[in-house]
Structure formats: structure tokens, C-alpha cells
PyMOL Python script that loads the backbone (N, CA, C, O; Angstrom):
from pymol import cmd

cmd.read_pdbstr("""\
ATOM      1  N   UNK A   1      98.802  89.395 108.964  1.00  0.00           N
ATOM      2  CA  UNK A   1      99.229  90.785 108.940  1.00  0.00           C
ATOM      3  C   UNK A   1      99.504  91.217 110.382  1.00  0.00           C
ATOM      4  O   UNK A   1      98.737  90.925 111.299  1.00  0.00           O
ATOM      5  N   UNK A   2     100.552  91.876 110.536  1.00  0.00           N
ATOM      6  CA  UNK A   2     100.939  92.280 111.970  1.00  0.00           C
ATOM      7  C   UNK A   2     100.349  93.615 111.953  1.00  0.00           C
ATOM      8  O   UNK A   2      99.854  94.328 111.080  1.00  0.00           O
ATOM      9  N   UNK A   3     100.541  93.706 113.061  1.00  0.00           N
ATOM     10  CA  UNK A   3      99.984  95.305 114.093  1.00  0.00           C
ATOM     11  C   UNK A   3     100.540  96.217 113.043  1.00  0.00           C
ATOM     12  O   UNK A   3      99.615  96.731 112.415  1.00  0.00           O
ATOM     13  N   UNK A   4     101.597  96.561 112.671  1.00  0.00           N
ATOM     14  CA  UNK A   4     102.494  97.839 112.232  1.00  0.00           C
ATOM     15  C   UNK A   4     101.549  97.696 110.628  1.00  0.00           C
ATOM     16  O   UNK A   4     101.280  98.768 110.085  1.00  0.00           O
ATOM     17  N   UNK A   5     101.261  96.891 110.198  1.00  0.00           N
ATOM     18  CA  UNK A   5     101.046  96.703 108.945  1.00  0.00           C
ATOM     19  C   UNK A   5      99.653  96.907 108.652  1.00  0.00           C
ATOM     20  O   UNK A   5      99.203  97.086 107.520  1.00  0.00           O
ATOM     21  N   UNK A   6      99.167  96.883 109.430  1.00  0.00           N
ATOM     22  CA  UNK A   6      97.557  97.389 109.429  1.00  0.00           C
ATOM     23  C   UNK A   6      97.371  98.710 110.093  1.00  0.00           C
ATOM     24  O   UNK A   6      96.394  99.455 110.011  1.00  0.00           O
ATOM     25  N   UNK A   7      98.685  98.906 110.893  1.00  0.00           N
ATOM     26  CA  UNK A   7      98.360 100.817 110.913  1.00  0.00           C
ATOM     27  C   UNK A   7      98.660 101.591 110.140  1.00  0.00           C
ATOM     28  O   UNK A   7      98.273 102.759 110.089  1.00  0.00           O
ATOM     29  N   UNK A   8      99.861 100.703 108.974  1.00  0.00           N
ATOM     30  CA  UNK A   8     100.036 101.744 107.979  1.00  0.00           C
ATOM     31  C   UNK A   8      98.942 101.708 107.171  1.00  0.00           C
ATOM     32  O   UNK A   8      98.363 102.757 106.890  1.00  0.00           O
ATOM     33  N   UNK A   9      98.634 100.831 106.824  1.00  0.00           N
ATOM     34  CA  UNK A   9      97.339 100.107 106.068  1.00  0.00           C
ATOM     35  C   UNK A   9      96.077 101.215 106.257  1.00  0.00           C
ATOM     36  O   UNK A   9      95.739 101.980 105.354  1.00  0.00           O
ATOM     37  N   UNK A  10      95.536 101.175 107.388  1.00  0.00           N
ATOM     38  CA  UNK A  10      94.511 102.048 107.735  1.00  0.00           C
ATOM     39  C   UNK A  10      94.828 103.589 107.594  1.00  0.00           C
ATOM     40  O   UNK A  10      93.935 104.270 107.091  1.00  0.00           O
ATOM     41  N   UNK A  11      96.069 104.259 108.003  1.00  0.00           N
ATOM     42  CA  UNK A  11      96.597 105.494 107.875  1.00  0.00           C
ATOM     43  C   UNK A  11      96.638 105.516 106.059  1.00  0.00           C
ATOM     44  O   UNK A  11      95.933 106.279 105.399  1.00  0.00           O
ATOM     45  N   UNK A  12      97.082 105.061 105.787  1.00  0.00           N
ATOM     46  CA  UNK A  12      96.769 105.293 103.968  1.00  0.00           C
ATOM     47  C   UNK A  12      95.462 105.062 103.394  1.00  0.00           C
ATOM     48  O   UNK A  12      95.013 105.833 102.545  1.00  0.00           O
ATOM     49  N   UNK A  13      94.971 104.286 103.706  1.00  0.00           N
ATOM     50  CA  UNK A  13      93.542 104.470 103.601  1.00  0.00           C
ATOM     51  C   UNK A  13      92.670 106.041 104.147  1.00  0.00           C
ATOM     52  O   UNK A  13      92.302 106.886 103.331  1.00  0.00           O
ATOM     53  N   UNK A  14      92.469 106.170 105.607  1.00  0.00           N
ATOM     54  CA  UNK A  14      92.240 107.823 105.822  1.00  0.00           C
ATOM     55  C   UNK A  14      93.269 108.568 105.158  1.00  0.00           C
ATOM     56  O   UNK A  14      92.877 109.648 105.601  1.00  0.00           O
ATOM     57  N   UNK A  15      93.982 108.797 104.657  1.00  0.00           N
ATOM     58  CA  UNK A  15      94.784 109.790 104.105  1.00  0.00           C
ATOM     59  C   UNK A  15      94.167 109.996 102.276  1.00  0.00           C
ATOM     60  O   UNK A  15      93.960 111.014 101.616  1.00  0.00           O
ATOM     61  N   UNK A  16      94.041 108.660 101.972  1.00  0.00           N
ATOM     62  CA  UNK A  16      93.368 108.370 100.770  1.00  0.00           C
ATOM     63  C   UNK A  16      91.871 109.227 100.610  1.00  0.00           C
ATOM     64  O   UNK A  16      91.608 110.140  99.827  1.00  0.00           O
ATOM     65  N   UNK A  17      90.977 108.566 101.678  1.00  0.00           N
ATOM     66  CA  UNK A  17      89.495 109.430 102.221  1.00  0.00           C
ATOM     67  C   UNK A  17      89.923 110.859 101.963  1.00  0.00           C
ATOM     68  O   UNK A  17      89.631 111.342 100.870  1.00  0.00           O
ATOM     69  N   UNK A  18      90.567 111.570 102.827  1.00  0.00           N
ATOM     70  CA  UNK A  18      90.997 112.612 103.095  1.00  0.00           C
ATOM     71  C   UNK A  18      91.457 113.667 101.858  1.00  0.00           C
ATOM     72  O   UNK A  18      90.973 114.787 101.696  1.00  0.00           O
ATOM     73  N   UNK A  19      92.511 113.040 101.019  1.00  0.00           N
ATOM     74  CA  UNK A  19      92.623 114.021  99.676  1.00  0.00           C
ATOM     75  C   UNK A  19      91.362 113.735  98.763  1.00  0.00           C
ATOM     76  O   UNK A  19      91.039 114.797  98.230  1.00  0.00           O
ATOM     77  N   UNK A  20      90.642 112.839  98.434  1.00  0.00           N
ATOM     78  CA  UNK A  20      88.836 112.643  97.984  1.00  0.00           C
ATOM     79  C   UNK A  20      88.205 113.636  98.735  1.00  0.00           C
ATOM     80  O   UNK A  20      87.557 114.403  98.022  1.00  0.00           O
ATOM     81  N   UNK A  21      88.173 113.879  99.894  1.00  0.00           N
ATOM     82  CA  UNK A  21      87.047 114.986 100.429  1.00  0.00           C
ATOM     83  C   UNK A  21      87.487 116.235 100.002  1.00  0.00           C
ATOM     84  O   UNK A  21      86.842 117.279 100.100  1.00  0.00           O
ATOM     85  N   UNK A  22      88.966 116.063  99.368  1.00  0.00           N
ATOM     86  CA  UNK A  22      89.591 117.635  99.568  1.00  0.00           C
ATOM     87  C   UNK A  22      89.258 117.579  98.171  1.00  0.00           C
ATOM     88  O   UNK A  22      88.497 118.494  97.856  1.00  0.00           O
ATOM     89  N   UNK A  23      89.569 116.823  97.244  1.00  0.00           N
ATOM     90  CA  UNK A  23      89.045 117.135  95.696  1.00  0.00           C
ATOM     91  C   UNK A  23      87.634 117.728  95.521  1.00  0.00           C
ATOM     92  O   UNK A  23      87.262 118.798  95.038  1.00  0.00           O
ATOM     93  N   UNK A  24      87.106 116.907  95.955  1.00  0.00           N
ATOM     94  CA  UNK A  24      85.364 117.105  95.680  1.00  0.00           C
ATOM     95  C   UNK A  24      85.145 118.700  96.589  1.00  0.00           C
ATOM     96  O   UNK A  24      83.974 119.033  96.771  1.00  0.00           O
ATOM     97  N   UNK A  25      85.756 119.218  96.887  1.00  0.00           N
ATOM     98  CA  UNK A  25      85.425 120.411  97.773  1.00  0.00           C
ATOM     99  C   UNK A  25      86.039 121.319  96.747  1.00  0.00           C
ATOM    100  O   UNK A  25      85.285 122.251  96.469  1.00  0.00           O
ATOM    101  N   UNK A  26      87.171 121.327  96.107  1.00  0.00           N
ATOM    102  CA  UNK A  26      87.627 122.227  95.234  1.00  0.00           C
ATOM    103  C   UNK A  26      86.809 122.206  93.714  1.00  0.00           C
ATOM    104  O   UNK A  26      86.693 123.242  93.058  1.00  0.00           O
ATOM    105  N   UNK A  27      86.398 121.218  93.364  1.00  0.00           N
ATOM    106  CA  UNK A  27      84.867 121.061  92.363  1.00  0.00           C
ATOM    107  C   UNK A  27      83.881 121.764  92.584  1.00  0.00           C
ATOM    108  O   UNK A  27      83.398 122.497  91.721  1.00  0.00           O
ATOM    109  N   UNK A  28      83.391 121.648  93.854  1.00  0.00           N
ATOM    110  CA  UNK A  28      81.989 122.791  94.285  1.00  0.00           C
ATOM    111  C   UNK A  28      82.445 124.276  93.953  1.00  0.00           C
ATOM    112  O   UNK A  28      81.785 125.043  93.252  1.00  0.00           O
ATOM    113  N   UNK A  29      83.559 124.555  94.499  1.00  0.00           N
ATOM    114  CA  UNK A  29      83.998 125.866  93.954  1.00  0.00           C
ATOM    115  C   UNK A  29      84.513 126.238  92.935  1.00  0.00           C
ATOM    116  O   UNK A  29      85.292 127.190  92.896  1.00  0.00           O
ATOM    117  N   UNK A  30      83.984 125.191  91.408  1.00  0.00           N
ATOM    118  CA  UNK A  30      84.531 125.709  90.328  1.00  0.00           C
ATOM    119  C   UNK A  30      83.232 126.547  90.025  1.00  0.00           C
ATOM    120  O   UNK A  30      82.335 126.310  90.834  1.00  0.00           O
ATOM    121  N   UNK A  31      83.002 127.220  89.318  1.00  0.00           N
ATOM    122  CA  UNK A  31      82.392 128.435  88.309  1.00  0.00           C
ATOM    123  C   UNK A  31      81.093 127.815  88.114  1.00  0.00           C
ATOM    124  O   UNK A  31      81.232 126.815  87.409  1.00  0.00           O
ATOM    125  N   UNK A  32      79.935 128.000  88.443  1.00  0.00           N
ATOM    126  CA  UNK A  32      78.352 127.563  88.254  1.00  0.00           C
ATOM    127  C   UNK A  32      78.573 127.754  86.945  1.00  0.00           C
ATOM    128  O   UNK A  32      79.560 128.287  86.438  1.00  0.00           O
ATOM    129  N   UNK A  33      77.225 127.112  86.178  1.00  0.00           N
ATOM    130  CA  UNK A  33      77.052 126.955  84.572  1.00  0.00           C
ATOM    131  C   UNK A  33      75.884 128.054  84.720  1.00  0.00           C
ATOM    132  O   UNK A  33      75.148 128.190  83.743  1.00  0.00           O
ATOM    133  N   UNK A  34      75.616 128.972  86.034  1.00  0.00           N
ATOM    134  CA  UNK A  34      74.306 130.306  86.119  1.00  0.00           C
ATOM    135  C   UNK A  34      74.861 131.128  85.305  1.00  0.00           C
ATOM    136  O   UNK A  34      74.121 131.979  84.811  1.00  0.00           O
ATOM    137  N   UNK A  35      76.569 131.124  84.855  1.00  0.00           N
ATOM    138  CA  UNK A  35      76.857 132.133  83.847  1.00  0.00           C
ATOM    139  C   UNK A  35      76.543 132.413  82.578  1.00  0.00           C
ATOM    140  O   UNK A  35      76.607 133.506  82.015  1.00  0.00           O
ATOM    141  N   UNK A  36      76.187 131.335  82.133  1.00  0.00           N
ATOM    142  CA  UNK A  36      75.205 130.865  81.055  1.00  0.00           C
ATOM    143  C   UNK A  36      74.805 131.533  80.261  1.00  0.00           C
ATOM    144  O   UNK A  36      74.370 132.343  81.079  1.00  0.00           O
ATOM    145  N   UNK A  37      74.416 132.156  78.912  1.00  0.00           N
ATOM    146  CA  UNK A  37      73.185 132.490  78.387  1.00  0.00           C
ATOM    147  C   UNK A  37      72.102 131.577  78.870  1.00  0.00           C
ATOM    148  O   UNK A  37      72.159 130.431  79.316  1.00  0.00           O
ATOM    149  N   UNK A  38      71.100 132.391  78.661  1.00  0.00           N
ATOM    150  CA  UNK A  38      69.954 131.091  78.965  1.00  0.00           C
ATOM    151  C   UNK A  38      69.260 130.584  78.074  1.00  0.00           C
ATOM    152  O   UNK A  38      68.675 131.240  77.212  1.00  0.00           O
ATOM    153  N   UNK A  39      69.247 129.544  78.161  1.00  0.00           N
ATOM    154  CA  UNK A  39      68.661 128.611  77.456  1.00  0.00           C
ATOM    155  C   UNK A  39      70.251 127.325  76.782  1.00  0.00           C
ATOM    156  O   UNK A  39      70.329 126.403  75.970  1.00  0.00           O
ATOM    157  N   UNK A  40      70.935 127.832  77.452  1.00  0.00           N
ATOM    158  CA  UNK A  40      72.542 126.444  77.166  1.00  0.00           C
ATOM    159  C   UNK A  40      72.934 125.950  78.461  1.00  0.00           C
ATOM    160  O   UNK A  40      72.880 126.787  79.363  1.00  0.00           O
ATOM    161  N   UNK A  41      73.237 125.031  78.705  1.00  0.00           N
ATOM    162  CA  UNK A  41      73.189 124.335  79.902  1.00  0.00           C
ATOM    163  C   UNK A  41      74.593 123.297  79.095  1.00  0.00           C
ATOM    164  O   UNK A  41      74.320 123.003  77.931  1.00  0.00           O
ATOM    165  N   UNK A  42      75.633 122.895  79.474  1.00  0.00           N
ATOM    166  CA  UNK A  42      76.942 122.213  80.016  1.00  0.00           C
ATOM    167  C   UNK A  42      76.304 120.891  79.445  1.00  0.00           C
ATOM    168  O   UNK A  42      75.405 120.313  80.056  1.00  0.00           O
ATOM    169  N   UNK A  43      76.791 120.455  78.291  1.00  0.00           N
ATOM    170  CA  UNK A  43      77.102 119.091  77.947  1.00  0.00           C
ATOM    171  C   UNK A  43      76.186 118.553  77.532  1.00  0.00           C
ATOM    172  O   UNK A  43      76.293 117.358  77.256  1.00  0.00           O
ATOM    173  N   UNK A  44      75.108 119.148  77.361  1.00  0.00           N
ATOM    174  CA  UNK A  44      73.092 118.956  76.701  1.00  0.00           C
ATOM    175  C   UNK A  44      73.416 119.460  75.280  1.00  0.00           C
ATOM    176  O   UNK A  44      74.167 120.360  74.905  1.00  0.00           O
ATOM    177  N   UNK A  45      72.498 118.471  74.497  1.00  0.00           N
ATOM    178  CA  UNK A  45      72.151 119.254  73.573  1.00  0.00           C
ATOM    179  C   UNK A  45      70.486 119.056  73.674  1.00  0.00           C
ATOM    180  O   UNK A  45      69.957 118.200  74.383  1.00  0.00           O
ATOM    181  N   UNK A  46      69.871 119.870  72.957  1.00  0.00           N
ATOM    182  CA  UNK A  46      68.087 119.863  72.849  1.00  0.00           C
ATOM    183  C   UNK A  46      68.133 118.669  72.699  1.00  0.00           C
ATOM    184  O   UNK A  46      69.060 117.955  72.314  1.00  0.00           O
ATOM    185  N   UNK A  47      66.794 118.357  73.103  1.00  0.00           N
ATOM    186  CA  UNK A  47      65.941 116.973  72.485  1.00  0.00           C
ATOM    187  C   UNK A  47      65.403 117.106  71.345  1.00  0.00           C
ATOM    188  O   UNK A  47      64.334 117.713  71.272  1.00  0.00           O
ATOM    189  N   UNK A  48      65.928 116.648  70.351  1.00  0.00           N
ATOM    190  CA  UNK A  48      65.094 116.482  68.974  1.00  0.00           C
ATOM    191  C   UNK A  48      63.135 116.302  69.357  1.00  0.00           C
ATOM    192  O   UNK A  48      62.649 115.540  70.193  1.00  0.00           O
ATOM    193  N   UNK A  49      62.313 117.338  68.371  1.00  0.00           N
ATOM    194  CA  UNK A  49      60.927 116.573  68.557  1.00  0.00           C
ATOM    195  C   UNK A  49      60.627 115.360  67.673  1.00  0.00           C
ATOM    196  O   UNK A  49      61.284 115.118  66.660  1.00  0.00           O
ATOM    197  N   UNK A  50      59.886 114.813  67.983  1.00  0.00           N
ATOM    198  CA  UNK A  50      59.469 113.064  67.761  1.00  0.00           C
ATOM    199  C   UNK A  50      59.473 113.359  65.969  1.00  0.00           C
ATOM    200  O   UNK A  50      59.535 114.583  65.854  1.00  0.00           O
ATOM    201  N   UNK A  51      59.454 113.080  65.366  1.00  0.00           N
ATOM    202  CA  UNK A  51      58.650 112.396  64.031  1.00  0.00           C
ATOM    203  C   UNK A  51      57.354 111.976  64.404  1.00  0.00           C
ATOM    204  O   UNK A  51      57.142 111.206  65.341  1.00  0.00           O
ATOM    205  N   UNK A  52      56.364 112.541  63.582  1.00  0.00           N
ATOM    206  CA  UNK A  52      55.014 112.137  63.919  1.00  0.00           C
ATOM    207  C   UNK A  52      54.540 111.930  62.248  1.00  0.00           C
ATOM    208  O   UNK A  52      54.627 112.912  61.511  1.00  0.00           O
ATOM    209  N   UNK A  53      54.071 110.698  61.731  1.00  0.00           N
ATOM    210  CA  UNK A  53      53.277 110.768  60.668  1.00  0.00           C
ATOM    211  C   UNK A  53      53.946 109.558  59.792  1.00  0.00           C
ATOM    212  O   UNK A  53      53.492 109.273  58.684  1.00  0.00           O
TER     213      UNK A  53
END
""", "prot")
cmd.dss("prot")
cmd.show_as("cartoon", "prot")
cmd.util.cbc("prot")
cmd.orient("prot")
């Protein structure tokens, strides 16, 4: 691999890094699940209790 080809190489790679840090930053600022009623929480359901007997 020549010189030119490993700088593009590496420049697409950080550029790659770079829109990933920018995704995951626009996620933190979606809408908390604190809006909630309480007692429902995002993608849970209760735990069944055991069967005993």
C-alpha cells in the first residue's frame, strides 16, 4: 500500500469515528423514558412470580 492510500485509508476511517460520535450524541438527546407513568419502563415487561407448590 502506498503513502496516498493509507491517507485516504486513515481519513475515512476518522471520518467514519467521527459521524459514530455524532450519532450516539443525537441518541442522548432523544426524550428520557422519566416521562413515564410510573411503574412502565421501555421494552420490560413484569417478571412473572415463580409457581410455588
Amino acid at each position: 500500500m502506498n503513502k496516498r492510500a493509507k491517507k485516504r485509508l486513515k481519513e475515512a476511517i476518522k471520518k467514519d469515528i467521527g459521524e459514530r460520535a455524532d450519532k450516539r450524541q443525537e441518541q442522548t438527546f432523544s426524550p428520557p423514558s422519566k416521562n413515564l407513568p410510573p411503574g412502565q419502563t421501555r421494552g420490560f415487561t413484569a417478571k412473572p412470580e415463580k409457581k410455588r407448590g
